[in-house]
N, C-alpha and C positions, 0 to 999 in steps of 0.2 A: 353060196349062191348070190348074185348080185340082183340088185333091185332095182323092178320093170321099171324102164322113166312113163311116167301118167301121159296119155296118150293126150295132144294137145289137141283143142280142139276149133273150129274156125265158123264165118258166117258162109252160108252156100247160098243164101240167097234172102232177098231182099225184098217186101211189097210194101206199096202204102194208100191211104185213101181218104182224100179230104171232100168238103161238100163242096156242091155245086155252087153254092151261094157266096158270093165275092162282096164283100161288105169292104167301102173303102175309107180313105178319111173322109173323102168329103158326105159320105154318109152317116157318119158320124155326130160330123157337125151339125148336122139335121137336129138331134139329138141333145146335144151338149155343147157348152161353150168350149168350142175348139177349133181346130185347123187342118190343112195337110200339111202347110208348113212348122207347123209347133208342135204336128206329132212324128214328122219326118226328124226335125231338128233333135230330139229328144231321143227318138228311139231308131228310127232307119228305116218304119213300118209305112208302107204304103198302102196294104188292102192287108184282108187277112179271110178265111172262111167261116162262116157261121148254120149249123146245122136249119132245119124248120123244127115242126112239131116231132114230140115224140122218137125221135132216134138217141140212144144211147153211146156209152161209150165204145162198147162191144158191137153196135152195129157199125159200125168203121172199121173196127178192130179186127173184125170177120172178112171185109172185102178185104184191107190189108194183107191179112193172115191166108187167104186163100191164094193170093199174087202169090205169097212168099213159097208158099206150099207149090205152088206150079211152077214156079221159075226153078225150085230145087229138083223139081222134077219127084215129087213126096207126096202119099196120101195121107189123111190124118193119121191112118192108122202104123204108119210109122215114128210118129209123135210119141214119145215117151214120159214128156212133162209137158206143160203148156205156165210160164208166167205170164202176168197183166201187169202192166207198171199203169198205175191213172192216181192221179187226187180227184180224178169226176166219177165214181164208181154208179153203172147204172141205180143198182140202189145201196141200200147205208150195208145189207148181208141179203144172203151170202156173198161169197169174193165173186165177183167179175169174171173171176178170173175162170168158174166153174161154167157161167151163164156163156162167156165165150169161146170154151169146151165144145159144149153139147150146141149150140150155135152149127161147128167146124163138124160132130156127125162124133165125134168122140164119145166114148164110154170110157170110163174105170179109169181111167189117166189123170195122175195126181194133178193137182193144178192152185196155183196159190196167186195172191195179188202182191204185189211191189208199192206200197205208197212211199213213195221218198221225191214226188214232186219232180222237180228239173232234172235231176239226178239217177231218178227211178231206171229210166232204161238204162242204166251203167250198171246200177245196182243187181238188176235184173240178170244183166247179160254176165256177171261175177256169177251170181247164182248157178245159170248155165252152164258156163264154162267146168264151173266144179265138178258138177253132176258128171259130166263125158272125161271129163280128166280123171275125176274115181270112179269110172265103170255105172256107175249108177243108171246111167241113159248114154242113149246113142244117138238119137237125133231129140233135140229140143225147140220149142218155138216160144218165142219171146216177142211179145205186144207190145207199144205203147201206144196209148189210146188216150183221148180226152175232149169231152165236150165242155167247154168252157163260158160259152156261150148261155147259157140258162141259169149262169148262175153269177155275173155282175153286174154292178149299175152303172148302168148306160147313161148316168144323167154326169151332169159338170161335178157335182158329189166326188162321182165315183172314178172322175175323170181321168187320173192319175193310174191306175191298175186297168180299168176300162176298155183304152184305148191299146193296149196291148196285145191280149190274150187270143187267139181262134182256137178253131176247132181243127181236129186231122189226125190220123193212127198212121203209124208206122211198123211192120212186124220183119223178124228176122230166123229165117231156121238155121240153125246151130248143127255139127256131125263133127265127126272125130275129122282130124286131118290125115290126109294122105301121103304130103310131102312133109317130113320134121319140119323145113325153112319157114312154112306157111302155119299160118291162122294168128290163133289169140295168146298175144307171149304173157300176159300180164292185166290188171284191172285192179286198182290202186282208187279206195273209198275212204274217207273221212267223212265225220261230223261233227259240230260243235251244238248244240241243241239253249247253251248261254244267248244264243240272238233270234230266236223262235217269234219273237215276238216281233221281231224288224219287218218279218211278210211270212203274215198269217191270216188263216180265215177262223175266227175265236168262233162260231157258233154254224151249226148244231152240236152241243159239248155234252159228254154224259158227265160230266163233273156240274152240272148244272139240273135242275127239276123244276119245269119240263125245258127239256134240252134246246128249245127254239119259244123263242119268245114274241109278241107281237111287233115292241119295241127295236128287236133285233133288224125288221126289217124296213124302220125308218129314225128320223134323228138324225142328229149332224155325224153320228159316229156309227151307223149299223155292223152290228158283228156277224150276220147274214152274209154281206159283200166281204170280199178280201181287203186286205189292208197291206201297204208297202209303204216301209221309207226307201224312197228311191235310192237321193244319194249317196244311204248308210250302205245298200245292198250293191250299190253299183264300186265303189272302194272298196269294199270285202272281194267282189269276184274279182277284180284286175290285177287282186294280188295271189288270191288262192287257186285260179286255173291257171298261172305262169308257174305254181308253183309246183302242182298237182302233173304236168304234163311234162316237166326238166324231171320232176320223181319217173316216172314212167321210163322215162328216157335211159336216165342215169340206172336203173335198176336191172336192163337188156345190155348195157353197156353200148348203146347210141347217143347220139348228141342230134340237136338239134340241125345241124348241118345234115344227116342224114335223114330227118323226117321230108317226106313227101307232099302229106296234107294232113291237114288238119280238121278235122269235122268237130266244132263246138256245138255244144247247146245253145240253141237262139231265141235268148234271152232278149237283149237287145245290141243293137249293130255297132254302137259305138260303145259296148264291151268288149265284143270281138277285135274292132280295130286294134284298142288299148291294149289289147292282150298281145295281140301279135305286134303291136309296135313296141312293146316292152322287152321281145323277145326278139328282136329284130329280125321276125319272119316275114317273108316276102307275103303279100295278100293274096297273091294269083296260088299261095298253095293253101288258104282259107276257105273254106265252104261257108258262105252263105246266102241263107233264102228268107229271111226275115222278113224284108220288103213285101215278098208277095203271103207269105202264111202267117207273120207275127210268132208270139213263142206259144206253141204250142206243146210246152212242157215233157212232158214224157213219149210224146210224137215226134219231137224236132230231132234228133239226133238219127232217127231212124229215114224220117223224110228226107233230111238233106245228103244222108248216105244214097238213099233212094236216086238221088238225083245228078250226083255224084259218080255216081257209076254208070248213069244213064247219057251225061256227058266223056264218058272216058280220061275224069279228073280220077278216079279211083279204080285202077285195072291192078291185072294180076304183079305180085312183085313189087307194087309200091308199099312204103310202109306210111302204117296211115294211125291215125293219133285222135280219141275221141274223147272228147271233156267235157265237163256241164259242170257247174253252180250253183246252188238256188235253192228255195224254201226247207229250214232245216237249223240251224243254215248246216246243208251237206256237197259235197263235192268230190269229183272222181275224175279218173281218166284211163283211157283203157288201150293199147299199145299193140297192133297187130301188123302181119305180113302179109296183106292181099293175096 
């Protein structure tokens, strides 16, 4: 007897949802010694969004996730798993990923979080794809979600990491395919866990008693606020997303010449350039949105799909090419057929 090929599986649709609240450079500057010029020049970010009181990661996650569910034409209860990818999890437990479950009206549906930062939603969407490739599940939804906003310093301190980061979810439901040519051919993860330290947030730590300290949250060095060496993390990505996205490539037996678009993690803009200058890919087949949301970590990949397809840069048949970088240090990329 010959053995079944694992049913491949694909994205059916797409939702996302960022807040109302448009925080730009120059409001910034308010705040901290800064500019729009010196944070355009630096990162490519011109505004980004930032939640009010009291909304978590999961409440994004949910209007997101309900777009996604409606556009696929799905009620929850066709959900069979539900991932969260966040580093903002509403709270430290249970997962997120449970609270934006019952949130969406779900009962009894496993559900787990993804912390792996820029990368999460790649991580995530490996996850997914397995699950429907071994039978495990038939339709999957996959989050990413993060409130970023409530948890860095706004001042010239924190300037650096600061002037970066929004808020925004992006969710995606996942089903078996229907045509072999179409969906998800592949999703190719690395980590190196030796440069953890280059962009990290060191506290609240349980390797510490009591895990948050008062000191944590002032001092010329708080381990409260995240911490980045830029330069180190921006020379690590320009050489590990060219590299992670030719693997992809090379492993379908495509080339670059065949790729359509590109949808990167938006990290920052003149990462993205480098990457595609490297690779001497044209930029009108690049996705980005950076400028208006900043990186919003495990949101970006799904938002700028989001939008993407909303311009008719991402229609059926093109083969489309999804990467991220970042905290970890982890990196991925994921190779599919619209």
């Amino acid at each position: 007897m010959g053995t079944a090929t694992p049913t491949r599986s694909r994205i059916l649709a797409v939702g996302r949802a960022v807040p109302d609240r448009v925080v730009t450079n120059e409001d910034l500057g308010v705040l901290m010694d800064t500019s729009d010029e010196w944070i355009q020049q630096r990162t490519g970010i011109r505004q980004r969004r930032h939640v009010g009181a009291d909304c978590g990661a999961t409440d994004l996650g949910r209007i997101a996730s309900e777009e996604a569910l409606r556009s696929a034409g799905l009620g929850i209860e066709a959900i069979d798993l539900v991932i969260f990818a966040t580093l903002s999890p509403d709270i430290d437990w249970p997962a997120s990923a449970a609270l934006l479950a019952s949130k969406l009206g779900a009962r009894r549906v496993p559900a787990f979080d993804v912390k792996n930062q820029c990368s999460g939603f790649l991580y995530s969407l490996a996850c997914a794809d397995a699950a429907i490739r071994s039978g495990r599940a038939r339709h999957v939804l996959v989050c990413g979600g993060e409130i970023h906003s409530s948890g860095l310093d706004l001042t010239t301190r924190g300037r650096e990491v600061g002037v970066i980061f929004g808020d925004g979810a992006g969710a995606v439901v996942l089903g078996p395919s229907e045509d072999p040519g179409r969906g998800i051919f592949s999703v190719h993860l690395h980590a190196d866990g030796s440069n953890a330290e280059k962009l990290w947030l060191e506290a609240a730590a349980s390797r510490r008693r009591p895990r948050l300290l008062p000191e944590d949250l002032g001092g010329d060095d708080p381990k409260a606020f995240p911490r980045m060496r830029g330069k180190y993390v921006f020379k690590h990505a320009v050489t590990r997303m060219p590299e992670v996205i030719r693997e992809a490539l090379d492993h379908n037996g495509f080339t670059l010449g065949d790729l359509d678009v590109l949808v990167p993690h938006q990290a920052n803009l003149r990462i993205n350039q480098m990457v595609a200058a490297s690779m001497e890919l044209d930029e009108s087949k690049v996705v980005n949105n950076i400028d208006r949301y900043g990186n919003t970590t495990a949101a970006s990949i799904p938002l700028a799909l989001h939008e993407a397809l909303a311009d008719g840069r991402v229609a059926p048949g093109k083969l489309v090419c999804l990467a991220a970088f970042g905290a970890g240090f982890t990196w991925a990329a994921a190779l599919l057929r619209w």
